[in-house]
VMD Tcl script that builds the backbone (N, CA, C; Angstrom):
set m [mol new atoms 279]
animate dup $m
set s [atomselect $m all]
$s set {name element resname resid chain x y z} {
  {N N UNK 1 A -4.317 -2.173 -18.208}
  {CA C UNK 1 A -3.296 -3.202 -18.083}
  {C C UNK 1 A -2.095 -2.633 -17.326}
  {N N UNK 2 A -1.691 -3.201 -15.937}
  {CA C UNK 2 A -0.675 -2.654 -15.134}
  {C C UNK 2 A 1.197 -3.132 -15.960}
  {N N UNK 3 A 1.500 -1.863 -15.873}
  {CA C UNK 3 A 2.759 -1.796 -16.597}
  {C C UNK 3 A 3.643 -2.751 -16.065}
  {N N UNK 4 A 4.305 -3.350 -16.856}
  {CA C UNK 4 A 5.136 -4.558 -16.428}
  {C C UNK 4 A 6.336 -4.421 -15.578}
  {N N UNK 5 A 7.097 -3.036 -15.970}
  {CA C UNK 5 A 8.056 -2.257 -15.332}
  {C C UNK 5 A 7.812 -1.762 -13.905}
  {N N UNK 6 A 6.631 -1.583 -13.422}
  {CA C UNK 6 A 6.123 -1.078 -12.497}
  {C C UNK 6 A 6.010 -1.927 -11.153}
  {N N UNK 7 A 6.606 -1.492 -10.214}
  {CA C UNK 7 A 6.909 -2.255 -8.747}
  {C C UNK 7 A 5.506 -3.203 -8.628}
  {N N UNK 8 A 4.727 -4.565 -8.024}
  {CA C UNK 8 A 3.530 -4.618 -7.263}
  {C C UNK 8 A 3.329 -3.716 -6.223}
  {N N UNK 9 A 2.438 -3.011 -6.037}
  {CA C UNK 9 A 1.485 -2.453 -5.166}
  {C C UNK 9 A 0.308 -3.685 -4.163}
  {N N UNK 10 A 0.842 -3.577 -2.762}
  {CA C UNK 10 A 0.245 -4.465 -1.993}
  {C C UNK 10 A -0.413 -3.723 -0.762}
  {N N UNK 11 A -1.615 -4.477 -0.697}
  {CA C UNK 11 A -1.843 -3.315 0.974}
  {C C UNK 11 A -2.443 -4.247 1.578}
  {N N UNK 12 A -2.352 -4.483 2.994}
  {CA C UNK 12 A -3.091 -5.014 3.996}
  {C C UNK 12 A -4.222 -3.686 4.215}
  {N N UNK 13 A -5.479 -4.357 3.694}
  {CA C UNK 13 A -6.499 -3.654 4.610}
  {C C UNK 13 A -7.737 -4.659 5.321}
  {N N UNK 14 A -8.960 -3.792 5.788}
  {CA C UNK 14 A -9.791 -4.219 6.462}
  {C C UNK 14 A -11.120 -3.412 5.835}
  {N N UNK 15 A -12.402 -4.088 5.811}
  {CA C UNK 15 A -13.555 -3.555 5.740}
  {C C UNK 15 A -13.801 -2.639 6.846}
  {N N UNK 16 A -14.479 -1.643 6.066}
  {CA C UNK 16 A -14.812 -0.118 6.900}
  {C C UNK 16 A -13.557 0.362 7.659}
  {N N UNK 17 A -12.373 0.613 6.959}
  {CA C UNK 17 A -11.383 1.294 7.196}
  {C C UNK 17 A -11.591 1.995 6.671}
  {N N UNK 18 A -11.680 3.651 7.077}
  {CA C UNK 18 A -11.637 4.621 6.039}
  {C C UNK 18 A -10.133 5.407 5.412}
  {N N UNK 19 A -8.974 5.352 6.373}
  {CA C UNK 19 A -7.761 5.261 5.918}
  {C C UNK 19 A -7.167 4.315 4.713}
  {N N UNK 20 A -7.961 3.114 4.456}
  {CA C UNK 20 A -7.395 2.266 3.835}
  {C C UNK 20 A -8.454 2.685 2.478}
  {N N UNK 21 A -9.254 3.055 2.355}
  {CA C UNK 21 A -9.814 3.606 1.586}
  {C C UNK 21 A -9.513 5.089 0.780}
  {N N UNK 22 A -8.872 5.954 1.617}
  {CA C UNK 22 A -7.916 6.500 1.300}
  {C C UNK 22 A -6.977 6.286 0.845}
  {N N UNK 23 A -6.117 5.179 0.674}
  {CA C UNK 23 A -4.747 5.437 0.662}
  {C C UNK 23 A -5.532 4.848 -0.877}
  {N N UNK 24 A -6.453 3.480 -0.814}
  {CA C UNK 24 A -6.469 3.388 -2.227}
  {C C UNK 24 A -7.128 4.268 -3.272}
  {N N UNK 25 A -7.654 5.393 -3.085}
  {CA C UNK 25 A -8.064 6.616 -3.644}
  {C C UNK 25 A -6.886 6.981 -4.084}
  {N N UNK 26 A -5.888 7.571 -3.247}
  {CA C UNK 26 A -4.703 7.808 -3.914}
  {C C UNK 26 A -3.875 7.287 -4.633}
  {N N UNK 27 A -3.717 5.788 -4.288}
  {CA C UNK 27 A -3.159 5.476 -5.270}
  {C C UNK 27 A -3.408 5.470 -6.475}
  {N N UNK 28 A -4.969 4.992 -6.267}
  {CA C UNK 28 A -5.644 4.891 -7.911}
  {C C UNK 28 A -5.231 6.283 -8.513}
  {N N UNK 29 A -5.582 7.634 -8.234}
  {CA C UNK 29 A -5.237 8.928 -8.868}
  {C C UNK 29 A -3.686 8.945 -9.430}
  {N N UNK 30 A -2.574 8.108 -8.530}
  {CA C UNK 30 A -1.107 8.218 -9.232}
  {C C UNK 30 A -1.420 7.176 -10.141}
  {N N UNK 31 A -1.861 6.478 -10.531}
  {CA C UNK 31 A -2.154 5.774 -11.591}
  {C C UNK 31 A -1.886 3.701 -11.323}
  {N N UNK 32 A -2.270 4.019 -10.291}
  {CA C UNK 32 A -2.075 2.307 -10.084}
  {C C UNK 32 A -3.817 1.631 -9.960}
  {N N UNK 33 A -3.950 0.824 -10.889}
  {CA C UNK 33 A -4.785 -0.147 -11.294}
  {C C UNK 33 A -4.814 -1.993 -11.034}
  {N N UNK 34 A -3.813 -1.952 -10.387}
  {CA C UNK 34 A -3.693 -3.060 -10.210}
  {C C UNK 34 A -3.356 -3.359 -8.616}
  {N N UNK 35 A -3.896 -3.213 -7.823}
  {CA C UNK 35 A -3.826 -3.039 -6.457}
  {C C UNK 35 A -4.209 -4.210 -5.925}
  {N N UNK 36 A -3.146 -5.264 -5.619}
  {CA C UNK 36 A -3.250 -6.680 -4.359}
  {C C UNK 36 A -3.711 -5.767 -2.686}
  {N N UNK 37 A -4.773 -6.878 -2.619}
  {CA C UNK 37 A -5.695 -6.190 -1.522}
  {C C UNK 37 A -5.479 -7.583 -0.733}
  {N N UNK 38 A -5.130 -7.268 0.556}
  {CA C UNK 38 A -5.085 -8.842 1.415}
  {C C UNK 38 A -6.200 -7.989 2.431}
  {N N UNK 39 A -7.042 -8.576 2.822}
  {CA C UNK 39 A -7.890 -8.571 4.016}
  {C C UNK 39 A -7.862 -9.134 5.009}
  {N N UNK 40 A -6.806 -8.565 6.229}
  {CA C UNK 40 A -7.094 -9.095 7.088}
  {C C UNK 40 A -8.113 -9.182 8.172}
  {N N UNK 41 A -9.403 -8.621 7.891}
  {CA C UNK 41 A -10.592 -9.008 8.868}
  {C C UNK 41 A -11.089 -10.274 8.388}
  {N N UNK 42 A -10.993 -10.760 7.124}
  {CA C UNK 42 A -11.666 -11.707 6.647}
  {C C UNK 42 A -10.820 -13.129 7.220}
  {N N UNK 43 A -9.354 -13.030 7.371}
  {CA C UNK 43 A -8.309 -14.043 7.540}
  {C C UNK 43 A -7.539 -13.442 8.277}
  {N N UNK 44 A -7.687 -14.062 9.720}
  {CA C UNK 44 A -6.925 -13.830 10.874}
  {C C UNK 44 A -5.687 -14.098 10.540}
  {N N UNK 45 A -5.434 -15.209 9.914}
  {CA C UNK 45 A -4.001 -15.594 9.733}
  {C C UNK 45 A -2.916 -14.494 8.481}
  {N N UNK 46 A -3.745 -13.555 8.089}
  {CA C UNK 46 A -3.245 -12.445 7.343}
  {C C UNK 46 A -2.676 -11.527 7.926}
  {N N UNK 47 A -3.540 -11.412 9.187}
  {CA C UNK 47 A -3.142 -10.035 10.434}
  {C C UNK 47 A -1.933 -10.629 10.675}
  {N N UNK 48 A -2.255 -11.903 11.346}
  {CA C UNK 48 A -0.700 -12.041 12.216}
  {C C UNK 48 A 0.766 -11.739 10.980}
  {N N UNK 49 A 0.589 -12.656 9.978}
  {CA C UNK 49 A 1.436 -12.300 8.910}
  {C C UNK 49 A 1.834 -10.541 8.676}
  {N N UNK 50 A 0.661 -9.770 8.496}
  {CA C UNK 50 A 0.616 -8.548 8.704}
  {C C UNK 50 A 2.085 -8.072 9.528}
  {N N UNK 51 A 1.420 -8.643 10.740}
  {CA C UNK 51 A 2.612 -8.008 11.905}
  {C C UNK 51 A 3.821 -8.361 11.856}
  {N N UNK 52 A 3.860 -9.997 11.578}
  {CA C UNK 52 A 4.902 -9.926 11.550}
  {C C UNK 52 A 6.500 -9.593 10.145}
  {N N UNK 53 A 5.377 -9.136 9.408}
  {CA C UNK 53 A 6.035 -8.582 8.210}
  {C C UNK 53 A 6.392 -7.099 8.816}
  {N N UNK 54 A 5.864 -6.086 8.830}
  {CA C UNK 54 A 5.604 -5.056 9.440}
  {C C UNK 54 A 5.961 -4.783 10.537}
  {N N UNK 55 A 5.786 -5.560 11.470}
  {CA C UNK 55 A 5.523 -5.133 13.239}
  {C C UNK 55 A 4.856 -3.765 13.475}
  {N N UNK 56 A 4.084 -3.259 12.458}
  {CA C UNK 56 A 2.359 -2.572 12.871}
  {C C UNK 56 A 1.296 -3.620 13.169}
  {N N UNK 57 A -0.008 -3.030 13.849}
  {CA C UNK 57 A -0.749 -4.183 14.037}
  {C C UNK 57 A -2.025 -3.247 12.930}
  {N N UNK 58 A -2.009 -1.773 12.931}
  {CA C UNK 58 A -2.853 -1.242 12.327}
  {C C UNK 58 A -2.937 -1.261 10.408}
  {N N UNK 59 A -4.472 -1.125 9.979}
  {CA C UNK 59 A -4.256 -1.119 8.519}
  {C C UNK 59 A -4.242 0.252 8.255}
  {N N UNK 60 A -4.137 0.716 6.801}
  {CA C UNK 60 A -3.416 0.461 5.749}
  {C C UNK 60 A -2.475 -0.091 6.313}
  {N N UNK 61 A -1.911 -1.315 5.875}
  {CA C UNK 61 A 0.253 -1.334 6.005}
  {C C UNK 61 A 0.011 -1.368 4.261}
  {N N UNK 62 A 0.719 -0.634 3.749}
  {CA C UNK 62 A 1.303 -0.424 2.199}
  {C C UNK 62 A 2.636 -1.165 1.566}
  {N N UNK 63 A 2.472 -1.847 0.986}
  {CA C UNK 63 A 4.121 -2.147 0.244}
  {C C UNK 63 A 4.238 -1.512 -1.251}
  {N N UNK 64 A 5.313 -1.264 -1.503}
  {CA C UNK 64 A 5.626 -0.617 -3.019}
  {C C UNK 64 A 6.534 -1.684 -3.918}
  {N N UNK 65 A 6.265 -2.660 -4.249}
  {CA C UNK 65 A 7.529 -3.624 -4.199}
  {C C UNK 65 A 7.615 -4.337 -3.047}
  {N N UNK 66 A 9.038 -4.253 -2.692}
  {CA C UNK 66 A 9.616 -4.605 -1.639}
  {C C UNK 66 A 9.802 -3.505 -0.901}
  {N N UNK 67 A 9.510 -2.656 -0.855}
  {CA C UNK 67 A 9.791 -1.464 0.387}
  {C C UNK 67 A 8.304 -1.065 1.149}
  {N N UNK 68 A 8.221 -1.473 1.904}
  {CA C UNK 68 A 7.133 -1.250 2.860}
  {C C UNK 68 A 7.134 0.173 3.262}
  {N N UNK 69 A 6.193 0.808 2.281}
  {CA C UNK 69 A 5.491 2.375 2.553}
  {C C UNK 69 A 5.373 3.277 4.396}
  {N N UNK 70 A 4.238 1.759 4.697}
  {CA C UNK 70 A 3.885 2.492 6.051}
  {C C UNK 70 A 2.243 2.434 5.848}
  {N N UNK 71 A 1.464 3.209 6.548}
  {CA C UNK 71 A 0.337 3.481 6.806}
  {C C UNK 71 A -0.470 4.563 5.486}
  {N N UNK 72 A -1.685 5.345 5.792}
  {CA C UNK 72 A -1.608 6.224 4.916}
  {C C UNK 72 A -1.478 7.299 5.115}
  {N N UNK 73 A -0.907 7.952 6.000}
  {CA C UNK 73 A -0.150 8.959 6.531}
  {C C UNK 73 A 1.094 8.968 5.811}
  {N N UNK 74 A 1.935 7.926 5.649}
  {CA C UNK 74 A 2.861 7.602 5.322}
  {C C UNK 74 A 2.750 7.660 3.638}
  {N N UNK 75 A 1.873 7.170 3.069}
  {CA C UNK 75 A 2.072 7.290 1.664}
  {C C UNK 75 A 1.631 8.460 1.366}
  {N N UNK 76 A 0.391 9.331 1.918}
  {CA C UNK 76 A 0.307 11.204 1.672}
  {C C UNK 76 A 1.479 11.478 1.542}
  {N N UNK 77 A 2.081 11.538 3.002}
  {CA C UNK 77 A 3.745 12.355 2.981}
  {C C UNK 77 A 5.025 11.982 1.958}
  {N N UNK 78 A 4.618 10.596 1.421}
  {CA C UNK 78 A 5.381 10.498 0.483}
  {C C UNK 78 A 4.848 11.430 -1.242}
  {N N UNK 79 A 3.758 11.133 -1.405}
  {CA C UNK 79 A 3.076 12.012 -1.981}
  {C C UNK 79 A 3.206 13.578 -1.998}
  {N N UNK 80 A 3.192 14.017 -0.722}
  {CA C UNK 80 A 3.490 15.343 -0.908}
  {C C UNK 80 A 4.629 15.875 -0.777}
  {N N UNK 81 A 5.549 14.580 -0.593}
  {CA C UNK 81 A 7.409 15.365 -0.914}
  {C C UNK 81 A 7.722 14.739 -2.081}
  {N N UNK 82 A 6.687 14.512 -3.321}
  {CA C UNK 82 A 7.314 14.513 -4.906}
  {C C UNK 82 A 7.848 12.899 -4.929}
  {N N UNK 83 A 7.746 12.298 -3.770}
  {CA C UNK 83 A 8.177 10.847 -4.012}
  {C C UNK 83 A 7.620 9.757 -4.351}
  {N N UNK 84 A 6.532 10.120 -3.866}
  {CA C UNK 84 A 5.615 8.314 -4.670}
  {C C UNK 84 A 5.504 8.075 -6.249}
  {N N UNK 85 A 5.029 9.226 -7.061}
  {CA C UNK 85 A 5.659 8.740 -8.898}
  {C C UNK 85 A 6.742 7.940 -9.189}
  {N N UNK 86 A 7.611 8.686 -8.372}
  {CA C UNK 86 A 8.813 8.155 -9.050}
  {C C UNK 86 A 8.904 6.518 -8.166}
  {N N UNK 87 A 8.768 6.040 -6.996}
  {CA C UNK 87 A 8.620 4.834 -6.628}
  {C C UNK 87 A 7.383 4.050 -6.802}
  {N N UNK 88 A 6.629 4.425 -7.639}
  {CA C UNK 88 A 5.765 3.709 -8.480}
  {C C UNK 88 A 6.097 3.534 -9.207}
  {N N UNK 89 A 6.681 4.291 -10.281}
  {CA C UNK 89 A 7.170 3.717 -11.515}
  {C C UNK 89 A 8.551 3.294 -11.508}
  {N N UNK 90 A 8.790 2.927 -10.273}
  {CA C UNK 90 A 10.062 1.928 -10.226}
  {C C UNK 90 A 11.538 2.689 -10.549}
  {N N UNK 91 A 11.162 3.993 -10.744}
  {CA C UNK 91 A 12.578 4.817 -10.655}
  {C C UNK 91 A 13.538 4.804 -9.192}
  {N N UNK 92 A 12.982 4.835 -8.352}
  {CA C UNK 92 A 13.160 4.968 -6.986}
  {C C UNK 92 A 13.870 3.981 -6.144}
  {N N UNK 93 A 15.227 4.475 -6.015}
  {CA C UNK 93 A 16.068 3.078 -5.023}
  {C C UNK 93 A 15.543 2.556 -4.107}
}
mol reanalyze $m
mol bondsrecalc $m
mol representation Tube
mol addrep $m
């Protein structure tokens, strides 16, 4: 049961992305279980939304909340500078 306190976790991905498969590996390991998955190969009209939320055209795009992560490059490096716990569990300005 995803903690109530805890930001939504959102990701634009795509089938046979292996980055986006990654990033949700990782997340699952920091402990997120409740992961909104939008697909945009399935719904074109997701991509464009995609972009224009973002202005990336590539997947992973990650949100933490309201703060748009980035790619999964972007959530590793947050990961490996001690920052994604704490903006998962909603400590994080």
């Amino acid at each position: 049961m995803p903690d109530p306190d805890s930001p939504r976790v959102t990701m634009y991905t795509a089938s046979y992305c292996g980055y986006c498969v990654r990033a949700e590996r990782l997340l699952a390991a920091r402990g997120v279980d409740d992961l909104v998955k939008i697909h945009v190969d399935e719904e074109p009209a997701e991509r464009m939304a995609m972009m224009k939320r973002t202005g990336r055209r590539t997947v992973p795009q990650i949100y933490i909340g309201e703060r748009h992560v980035g790619g999964y490059d972007d959530l590793a490096a947050l990961d490996r500078a001690g920052e994604l716990a704490p903006l998962l569990s909603g400590l994080a300005a």
